[in-house]
Structures are given as C-alpha cells and as structure tokens.
C-alpha positions as MATLAB code, in Angstrom:
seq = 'XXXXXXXXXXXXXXXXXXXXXXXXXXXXXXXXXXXXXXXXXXXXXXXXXXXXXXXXXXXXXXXXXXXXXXXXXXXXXXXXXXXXXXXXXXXXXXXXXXXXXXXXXXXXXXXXXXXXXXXXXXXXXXXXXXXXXXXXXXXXXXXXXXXXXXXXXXXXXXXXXXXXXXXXXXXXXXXXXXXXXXXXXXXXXXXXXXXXXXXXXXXXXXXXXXXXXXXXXXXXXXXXXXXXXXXXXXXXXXXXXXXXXXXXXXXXXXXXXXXXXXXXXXXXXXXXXXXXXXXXXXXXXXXXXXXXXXXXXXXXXXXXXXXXXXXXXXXXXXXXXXXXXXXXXXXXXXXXXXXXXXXXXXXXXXXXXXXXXXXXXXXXXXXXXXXXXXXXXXXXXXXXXXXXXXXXXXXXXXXXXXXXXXXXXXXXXXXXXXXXXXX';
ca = [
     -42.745   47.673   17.974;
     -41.322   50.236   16.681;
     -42.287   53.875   16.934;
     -43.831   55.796   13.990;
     -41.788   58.800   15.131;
     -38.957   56.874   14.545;
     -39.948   56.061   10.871;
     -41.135   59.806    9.692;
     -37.695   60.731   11.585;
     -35.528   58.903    9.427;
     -36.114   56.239    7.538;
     -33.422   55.159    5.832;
     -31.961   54.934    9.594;
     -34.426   52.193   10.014;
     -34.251   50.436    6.712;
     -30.088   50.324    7.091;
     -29.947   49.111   10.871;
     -32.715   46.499   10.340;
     -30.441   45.266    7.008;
     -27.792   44.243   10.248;
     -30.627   41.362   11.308;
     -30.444   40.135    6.968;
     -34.517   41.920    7.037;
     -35.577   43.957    4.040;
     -37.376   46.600    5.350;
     -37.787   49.252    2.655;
     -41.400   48.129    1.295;
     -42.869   47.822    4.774;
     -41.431   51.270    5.860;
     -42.475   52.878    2.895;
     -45.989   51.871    2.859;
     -46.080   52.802    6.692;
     -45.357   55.981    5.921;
     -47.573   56.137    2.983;
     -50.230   55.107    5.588;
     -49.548   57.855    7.907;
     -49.300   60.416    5.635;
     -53.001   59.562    4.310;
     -53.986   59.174    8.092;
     -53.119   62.768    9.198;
     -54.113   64.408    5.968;
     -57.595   62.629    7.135;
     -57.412   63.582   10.312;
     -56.272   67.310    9.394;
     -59.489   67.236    6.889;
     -61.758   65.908    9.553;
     -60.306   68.614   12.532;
     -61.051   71.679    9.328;
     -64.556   70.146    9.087;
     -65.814   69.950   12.422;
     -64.343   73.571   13.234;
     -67.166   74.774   10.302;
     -69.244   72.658   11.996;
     -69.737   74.216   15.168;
     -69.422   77.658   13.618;
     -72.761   76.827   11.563;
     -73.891   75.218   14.610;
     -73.776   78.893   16.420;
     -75.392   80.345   13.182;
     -78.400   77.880   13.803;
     -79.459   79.907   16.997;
     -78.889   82.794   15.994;
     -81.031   82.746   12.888;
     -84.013   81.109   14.751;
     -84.055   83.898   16.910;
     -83.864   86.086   13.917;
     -86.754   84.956   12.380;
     -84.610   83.478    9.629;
     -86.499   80.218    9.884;
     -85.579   79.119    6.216;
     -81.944   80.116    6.602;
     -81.530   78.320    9.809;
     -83.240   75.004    8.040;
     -80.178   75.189    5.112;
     -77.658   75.612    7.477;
     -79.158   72.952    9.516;
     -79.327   70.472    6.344;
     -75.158   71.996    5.632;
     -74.504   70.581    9.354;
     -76.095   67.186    8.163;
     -74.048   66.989    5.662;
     -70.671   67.731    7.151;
     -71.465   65.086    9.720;
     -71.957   62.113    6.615;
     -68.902   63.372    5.786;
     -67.200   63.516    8.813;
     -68.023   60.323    9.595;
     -67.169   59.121    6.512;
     -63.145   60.714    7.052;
     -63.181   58.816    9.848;
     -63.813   55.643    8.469;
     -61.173   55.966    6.303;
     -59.038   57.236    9.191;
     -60.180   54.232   11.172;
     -59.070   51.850    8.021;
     -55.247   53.039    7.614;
     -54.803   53.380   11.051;
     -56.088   49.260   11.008;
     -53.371   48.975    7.842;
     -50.568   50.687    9.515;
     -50.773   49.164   12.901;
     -50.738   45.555   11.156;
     -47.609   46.749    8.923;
     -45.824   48.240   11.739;
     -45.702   45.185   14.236;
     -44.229   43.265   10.792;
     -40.810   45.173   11.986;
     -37.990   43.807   13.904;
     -36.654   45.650   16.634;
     -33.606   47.599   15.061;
     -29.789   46.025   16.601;
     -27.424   48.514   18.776;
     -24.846   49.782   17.345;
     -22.802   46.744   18.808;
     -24.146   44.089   16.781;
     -22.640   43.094   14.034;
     -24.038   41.827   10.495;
     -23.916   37.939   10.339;
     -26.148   35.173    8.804;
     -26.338   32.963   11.643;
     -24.780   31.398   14.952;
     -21.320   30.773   13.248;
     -21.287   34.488   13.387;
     -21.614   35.271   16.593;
     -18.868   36.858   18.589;
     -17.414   35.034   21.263;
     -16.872   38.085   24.471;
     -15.198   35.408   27.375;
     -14.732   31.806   28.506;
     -14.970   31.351   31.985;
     -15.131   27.908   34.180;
     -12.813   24.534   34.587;
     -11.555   22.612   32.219;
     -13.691   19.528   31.700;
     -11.050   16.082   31.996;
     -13.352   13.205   31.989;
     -12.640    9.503   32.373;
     -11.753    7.455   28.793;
     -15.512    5.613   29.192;
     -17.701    8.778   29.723;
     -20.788    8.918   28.405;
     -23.569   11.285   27.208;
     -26.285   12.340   29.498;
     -28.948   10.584   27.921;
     -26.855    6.941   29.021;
     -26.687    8.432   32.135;
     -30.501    9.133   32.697;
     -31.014    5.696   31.593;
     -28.382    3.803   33.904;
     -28.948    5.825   37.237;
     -33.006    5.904   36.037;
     -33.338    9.153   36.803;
     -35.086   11.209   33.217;
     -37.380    8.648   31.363;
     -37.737    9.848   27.693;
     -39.541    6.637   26.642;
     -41.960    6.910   29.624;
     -42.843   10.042   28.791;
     -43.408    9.770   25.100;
     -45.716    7.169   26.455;
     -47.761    9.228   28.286;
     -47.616   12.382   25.783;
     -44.721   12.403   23.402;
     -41.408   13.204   22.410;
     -39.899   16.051   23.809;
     -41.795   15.478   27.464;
     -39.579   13.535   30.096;
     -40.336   11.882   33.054;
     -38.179   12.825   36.394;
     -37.688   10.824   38.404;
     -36.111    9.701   42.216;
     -33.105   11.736   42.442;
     -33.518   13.339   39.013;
     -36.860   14.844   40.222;
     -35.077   16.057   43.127;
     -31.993   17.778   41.430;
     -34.621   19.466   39.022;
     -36.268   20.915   42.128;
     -32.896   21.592   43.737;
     -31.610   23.879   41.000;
     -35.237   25.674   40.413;
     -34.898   26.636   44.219;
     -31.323   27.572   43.904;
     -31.821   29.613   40.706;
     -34.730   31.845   42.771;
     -32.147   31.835   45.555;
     -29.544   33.705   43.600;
     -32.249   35.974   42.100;
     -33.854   37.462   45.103;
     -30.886   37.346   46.813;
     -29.636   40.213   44.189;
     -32.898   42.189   44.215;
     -35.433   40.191   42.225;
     -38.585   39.696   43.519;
     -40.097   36.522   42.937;
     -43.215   36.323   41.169;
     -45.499   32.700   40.482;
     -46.904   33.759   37.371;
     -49.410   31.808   35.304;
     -48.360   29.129   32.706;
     -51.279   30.401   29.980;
     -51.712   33.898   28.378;
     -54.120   35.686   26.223;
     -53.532   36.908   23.124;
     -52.657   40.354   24.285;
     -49.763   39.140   26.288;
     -48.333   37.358   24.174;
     -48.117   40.732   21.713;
     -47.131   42.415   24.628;
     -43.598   41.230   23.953;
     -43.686   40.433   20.742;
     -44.236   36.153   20.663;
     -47.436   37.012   18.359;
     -48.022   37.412   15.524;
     -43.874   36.752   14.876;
     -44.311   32.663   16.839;
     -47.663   31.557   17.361;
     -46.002   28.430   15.140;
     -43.890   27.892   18.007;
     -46.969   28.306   20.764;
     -48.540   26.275   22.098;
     -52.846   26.962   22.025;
     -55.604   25.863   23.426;
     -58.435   27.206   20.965;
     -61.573   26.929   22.976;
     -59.978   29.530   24.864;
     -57.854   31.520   22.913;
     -54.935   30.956   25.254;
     -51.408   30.515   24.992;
     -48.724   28.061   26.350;
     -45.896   30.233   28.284;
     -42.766   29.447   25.945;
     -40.900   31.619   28.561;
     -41.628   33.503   32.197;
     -40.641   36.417   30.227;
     -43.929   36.520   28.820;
     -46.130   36.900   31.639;
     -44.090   38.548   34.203;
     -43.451   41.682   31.309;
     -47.068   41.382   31.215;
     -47.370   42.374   34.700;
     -46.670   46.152   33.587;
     -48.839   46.171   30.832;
     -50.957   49.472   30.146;
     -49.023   50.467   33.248;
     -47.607   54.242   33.853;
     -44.972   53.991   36.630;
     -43.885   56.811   38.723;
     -40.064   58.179   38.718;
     -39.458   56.177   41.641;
     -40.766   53.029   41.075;
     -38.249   52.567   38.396;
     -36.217   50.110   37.871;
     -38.384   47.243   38.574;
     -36.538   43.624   39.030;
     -38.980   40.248   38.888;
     -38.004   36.815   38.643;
     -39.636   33.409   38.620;
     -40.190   30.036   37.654;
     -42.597   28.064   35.093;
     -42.730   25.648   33.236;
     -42.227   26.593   29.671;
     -43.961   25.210   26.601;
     -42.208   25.075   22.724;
     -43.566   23.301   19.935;
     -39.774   23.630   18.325;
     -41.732   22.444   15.017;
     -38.743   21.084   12.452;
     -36.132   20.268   15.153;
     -34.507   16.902   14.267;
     -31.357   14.845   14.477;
     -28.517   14.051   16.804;
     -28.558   17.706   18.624;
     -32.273   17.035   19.842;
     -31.353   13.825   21.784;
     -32.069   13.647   25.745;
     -32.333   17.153   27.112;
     -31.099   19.265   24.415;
     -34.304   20.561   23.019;
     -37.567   20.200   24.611;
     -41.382   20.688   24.182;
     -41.826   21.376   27.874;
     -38.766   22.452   30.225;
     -38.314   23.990   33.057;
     -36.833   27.709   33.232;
     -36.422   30.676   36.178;
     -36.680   34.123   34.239;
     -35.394   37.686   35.343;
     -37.065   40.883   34.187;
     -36.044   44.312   34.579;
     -38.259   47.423   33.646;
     -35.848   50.486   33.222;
     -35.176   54.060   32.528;
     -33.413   53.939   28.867;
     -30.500   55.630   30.045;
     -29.811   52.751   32.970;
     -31.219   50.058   30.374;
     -27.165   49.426   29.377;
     -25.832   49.589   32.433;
     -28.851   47.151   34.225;
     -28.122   44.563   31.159;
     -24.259   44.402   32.405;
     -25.733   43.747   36.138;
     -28.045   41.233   34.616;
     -25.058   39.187   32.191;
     -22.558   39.506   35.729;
     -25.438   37.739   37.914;
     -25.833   34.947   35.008;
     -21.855   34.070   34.780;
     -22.035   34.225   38.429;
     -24.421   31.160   39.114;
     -22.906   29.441   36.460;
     -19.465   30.299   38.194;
     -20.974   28.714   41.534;
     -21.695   25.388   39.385;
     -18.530   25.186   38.687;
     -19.286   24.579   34.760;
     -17.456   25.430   31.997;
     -18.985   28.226   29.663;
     -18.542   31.313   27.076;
     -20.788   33.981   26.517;
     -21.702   35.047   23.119;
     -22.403   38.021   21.631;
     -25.052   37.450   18.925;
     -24.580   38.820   15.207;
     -27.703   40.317   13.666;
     -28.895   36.923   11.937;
     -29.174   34.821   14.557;
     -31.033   37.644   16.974;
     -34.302   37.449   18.096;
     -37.477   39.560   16.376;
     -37.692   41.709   19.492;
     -34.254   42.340   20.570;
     -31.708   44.811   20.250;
     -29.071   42.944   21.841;
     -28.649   39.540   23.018;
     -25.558   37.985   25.149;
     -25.969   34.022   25.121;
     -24.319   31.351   27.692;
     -23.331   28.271   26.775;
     -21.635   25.383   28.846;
     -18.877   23.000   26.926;
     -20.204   18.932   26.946;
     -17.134   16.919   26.538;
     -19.409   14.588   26.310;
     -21.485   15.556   23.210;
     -18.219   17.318   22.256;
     -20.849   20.504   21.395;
     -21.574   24.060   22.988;
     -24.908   23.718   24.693;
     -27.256   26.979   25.609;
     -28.496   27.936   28.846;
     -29.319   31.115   28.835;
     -29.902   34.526   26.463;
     -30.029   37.975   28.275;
     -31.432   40.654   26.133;
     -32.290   44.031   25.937;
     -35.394   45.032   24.089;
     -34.840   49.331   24.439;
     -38.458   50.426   23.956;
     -39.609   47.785   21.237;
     -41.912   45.652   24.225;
     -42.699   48.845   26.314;
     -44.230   50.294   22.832;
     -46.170   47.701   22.527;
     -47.345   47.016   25.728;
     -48.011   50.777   26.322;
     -45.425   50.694   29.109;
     -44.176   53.806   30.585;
     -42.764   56.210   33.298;
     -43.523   59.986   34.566;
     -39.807   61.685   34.339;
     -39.142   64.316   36.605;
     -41.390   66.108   34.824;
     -44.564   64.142   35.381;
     -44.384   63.431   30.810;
     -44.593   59.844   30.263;
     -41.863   58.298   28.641;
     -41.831   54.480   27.299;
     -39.211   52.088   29.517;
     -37.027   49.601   28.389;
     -37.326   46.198   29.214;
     -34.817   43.635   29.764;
     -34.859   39.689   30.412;
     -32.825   36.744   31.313;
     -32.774   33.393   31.801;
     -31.390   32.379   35.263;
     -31.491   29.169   33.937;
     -33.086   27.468   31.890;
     -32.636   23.625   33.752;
     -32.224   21.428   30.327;
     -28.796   21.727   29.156;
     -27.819   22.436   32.810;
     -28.642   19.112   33.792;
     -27.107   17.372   30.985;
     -23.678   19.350   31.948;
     -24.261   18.901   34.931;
     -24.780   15.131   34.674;
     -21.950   14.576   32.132;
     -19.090   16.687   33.740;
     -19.451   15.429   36.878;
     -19.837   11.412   36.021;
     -17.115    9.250   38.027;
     -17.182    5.497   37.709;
     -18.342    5.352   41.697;
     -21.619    7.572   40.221;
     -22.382   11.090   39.763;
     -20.756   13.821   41.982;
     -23.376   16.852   43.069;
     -21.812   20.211   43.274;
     -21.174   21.309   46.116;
     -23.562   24.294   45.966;
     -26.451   22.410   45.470;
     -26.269   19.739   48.470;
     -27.962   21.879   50.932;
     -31.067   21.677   48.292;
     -30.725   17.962   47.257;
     -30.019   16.445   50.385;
     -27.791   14.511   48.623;
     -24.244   14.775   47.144;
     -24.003   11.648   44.613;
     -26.295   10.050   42.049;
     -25.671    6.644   42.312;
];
C-alpha cells in the first residue's frame, strides 16, 4: 500500500499519478489525511497527558511523606482521572487508526513515470516483436482440434469430473506439460533463481501481503472452514516468504522461483477467446520473484523481461512485449511489461507472461525491509514474473508447430519429453 508519508508529502502528487490508472483518488486521500490528522492530534493529547501524569505521580510520594495525607488523596483521585481519559484518547486513537488503515489499502499503487494514460489493452504500447514468422499449412487448425485428434487435453473429461475450465492431460500431453514445467525451472535457476516448492493455499495475511485481498477475493478461490486461499499465482506465496522479514545489506537482492498450480475463478469470462486453453480455472505456471534495493529495482526488472524473451526465444515462438497503459495495469503495480505469442491459428495475440514491478507498494504491506549501510531499515521493492505460465504456451506451441505427419516438438524440449513428435 501506499505510504502515509507519501500522502501528507504531497497529495495532489498522488491524486494526479493514480488519475494515469482512470482511479479517482481525491475522496479517499482526503479523508486519509483527515484521519491522520485526528490520529496525531490524539496521540499528541494523550503523550501531554501522561507527562502530567507521572509528574502528579511523583507529587503522590512526596506528600505522603509530608504528612499531606488529604492532598496526596486529590492528587491521587486527579491521576484516576487522567487515566479514564487517557484511555479513552486511545480508543479513539485505536478507531481512526482502524478507519485509515481500511481507507489506505483502497489505493492503487501509483504508475512510473513511463506509463502512459489509457482505458484498456488497445492502449497498450507495443516495445518489440521478436520470433519467426508463423507459415502454416492451408488446413491448420486451432489447438483445441488438435487436443481432440492427437487425445492429448480432454476438456469434456474434465468438466466431467469438476467443470469447465479444468482439463484433463493426458499421454503425451501430460508429458509435454511436465516437460516445459521442468524446462521453465531449468532456465530459472540456471540464471540465479532458487527454486522454491511453495504451498498451493494461503491465509488471509498472505494474500494482503501482495495485495490479492481485499482488491480479488472474487477471483480466489476459498475454502471457508479454513479461511484459506487458492494460489491464483506462485507470486503469492513465495513474496510471502519475506514477510515481517528485515534483511541485512547483503542478503539483498533475493531471486526465487517455482512452480504451482494456480487457481482463478475468472468469474464473467465468456465467448470464443475462452475456448481450449485460453483461460483457465486451474493452470499451471513457474513464477520468478526478486526482493530488491529500490535503486537496483529498474535495473533487476530489465534482467527479469531479458530472461523472459529469452526462453521464449529458445521456443522458437513468435511474440511482442507490451508495455501496459495505466487502465489495463494491475491494482499493485507500478509497471507491467506483458508477452504475448501470435496464433495463426486463432488469428489473436495470446498472453504468457506479465513482469512487474511493485516499488515498495507489497514490501509496505508486508512489512518488508532492509538495514542500509547504516543499519536504518528501509522497505524493498519487489518484483515478479511469470516464466511461463504453460496455457497459451501449449496452444502455440501445439498450433505453430502442426504438420500433416503430426506435431513437431521443439527442439529444446526433447531432452525433457523423450519425444520429438505428437502423433
């Protein structure tokens, strides 16, 4: 979240950059700072009163010693008093602290000064094209034909045993799935990352922690009895890791990756762009997370976009990266780069991956920080990516490579299918 030093510094700062993400935040920063203003008046009012407090404590003594048993009774009763009343400031301390904390978190991270304003994806600046041009035969077909005639993802199998949204891999489509998870976490902790297995449920605090609640608990899934949450990305537990955490100077950066499952309700998705693999209610995904020193946070999030075109280089697909305007970025982030690969196919852009950097909005929340060279803790930034998520990869994969003798397996990936055509 946001910091309240950030508000009392300037708020019109705040209400003008969150404008880029189309938010109106001029009634919610006003009445934060209303709130804070009658919090430290409060807390200045309480500090004056217990100062008097333990002066007419001393007197108490003194008197008694004195003699001055009647004197030392009415300062005694004056003491009384000034506790009722102290605890009665902080009550009301207590209550807009309660009001402020549960305005504040209703803020948006605030853009980078790259982003530009935009109402949605058609916005969203296009910053390179990389990969082969896709020539496929006259008869090729979408990936969900494929699936069907090589029976290797069963949608209608697996709305049988749960629903839509929930496929069923199988025979060499189970083993391609597991092929590219291993080669994802391959790449990853080949560059540095070290691999994590994290688990597939959170609490509540972890999923505040990076900022999935109270912003998309409609998206979560939640198992009640419990008060857990569905992972909707690795991002959210591995983040979690350092929560409540103060690292030293030199264990910064920090560089995780890993694989789950991931779990999205994606409640009002519909039509022809849902089909097959396009969007799921469980997928699988490998994540990277970085934990940085602001000033490296820019520079990490160019290391972090590089590694992503790279695998997707070594696929040999065909993709752009996008950067994204204001209106189509996330609640948390303050800058997002997207990949997408080209189906010739489905004749549509398909997404695979969003790499963001979150500056301190996460590491705020999840009271994540660093001793400087100082020993002062300052809060890190934090920084994800996905690296990839399998879905869309597949159904490129799948569709680009289609011959009429079967489906040709990228190089790349033989040594982890054990196979180099789906046929």
């Amino acid at each position: 979240m946001l910091t309240i030093k950030m508000l009392r510094d300037d708020p019109e700062f705040v209400i003008r950059k969150l404008a880029i993400k189309n938010f109106d935040a001029r009634e919610i920063v006003e009445t934060v700072l209303k709130l804070d203003t009658e919090r430290r008046s409060l807390q200045t009012e309480n500090d004056a009163l217990l100062a008097q407090q333990k002066v007419k404590a001393g007197e108490i003594g003194k008197l008694m010693k004195e003699g001055r048993k009647e004197e030392a009774e009415a300062v005694k009763a004056a003491v009384a008093e000034h506790k009722t009343k102290s605890s009665e400031l902080m009550a009301r301390y207590d209550a807009a602290s309660a009001e402020l904390d549960a305005k504040i978190v209703l803020l948006p991270n605030i853009p980078c000064d790259l982003i530009v304003p935009g109402k949605g994806a058609e916005d969203n600046q296009v910053v390179k094209m990389g990969g082969p041009e896709v020539d496929l035969p006259a008869d090729a077909v979408p990936h969900c034909d494929l699936c069907k005639k090589y029976d290797i993802i069963d949608f209608d199998l697996g709305v049988k045993i749960t629903g839509a949204g929930f496929p069923v891999y199988k025979g060499k489509g189970a083993k391609l799935q597991r092929a590219l998870i291993n080669f994802f976490l391959d790449c990853n902790t080949a560059a540095g990352y070290k691999e994590v297995e994290p688990p597939v449920m959170v609490n509540a605090a972890s999923g505040f922690g990076t900022g999935q609640l109270p912003d998309k608990e409609g998206q979560m899934y939640h198992a009640n009895l419990d008060d857990f949450y569905m992972v909707p990305t690795a991002e959210v537990p591995v983040t979690n890791i350092f929560r409540d955490v103060i690292l030293q100077d030199s264990e910064v950066p920090q560089k995780m990756t890993a694989y789950t499952p991931c779990f999205r309700r994606e409640a009002g998705s519909y039509g022809k762009d849902v089909r097959g693999l396009n969007r799921l209610h469980q997928f699988d995904k490998v994540e990277i997370v970085r934990v940085e020193k602001p000033e490296n946070s820019y520079a990490a999030l160019d290391e972090m976009v590089a590694h992503v075109e790279s695998i997707v280089n070594k696929l040999g697909l065909k993709y752009r990266i996008l950067r994204l305007c204001g209106g189509d970025m996330s609640f948390t982030s303050a800058i997002t780069y997207d990949f997408e690969l080209w189906s010739a196919a489905q004749g549509r852009w398909l997404e695979i991956s969003s790499v963001s950097n979150f500056e301190t909005y996460q590491a705020n929340r999840l009271h994540l920080r660093y001793r400087d060279e100082n020993g002062k803790p300052q809060l890190c930034h934090t920084l994800n990516g996905s690296s990839l998520a399998l879905p869309r990869v597949v159904a490129a994969l799948l569709e680009d490579n289609q011959t009429p003798e079967g489906i040709i397996i990228p190089e790349v990936l033989r040594p982890y299918t054990g196979f180099d055509k789906i046929d």
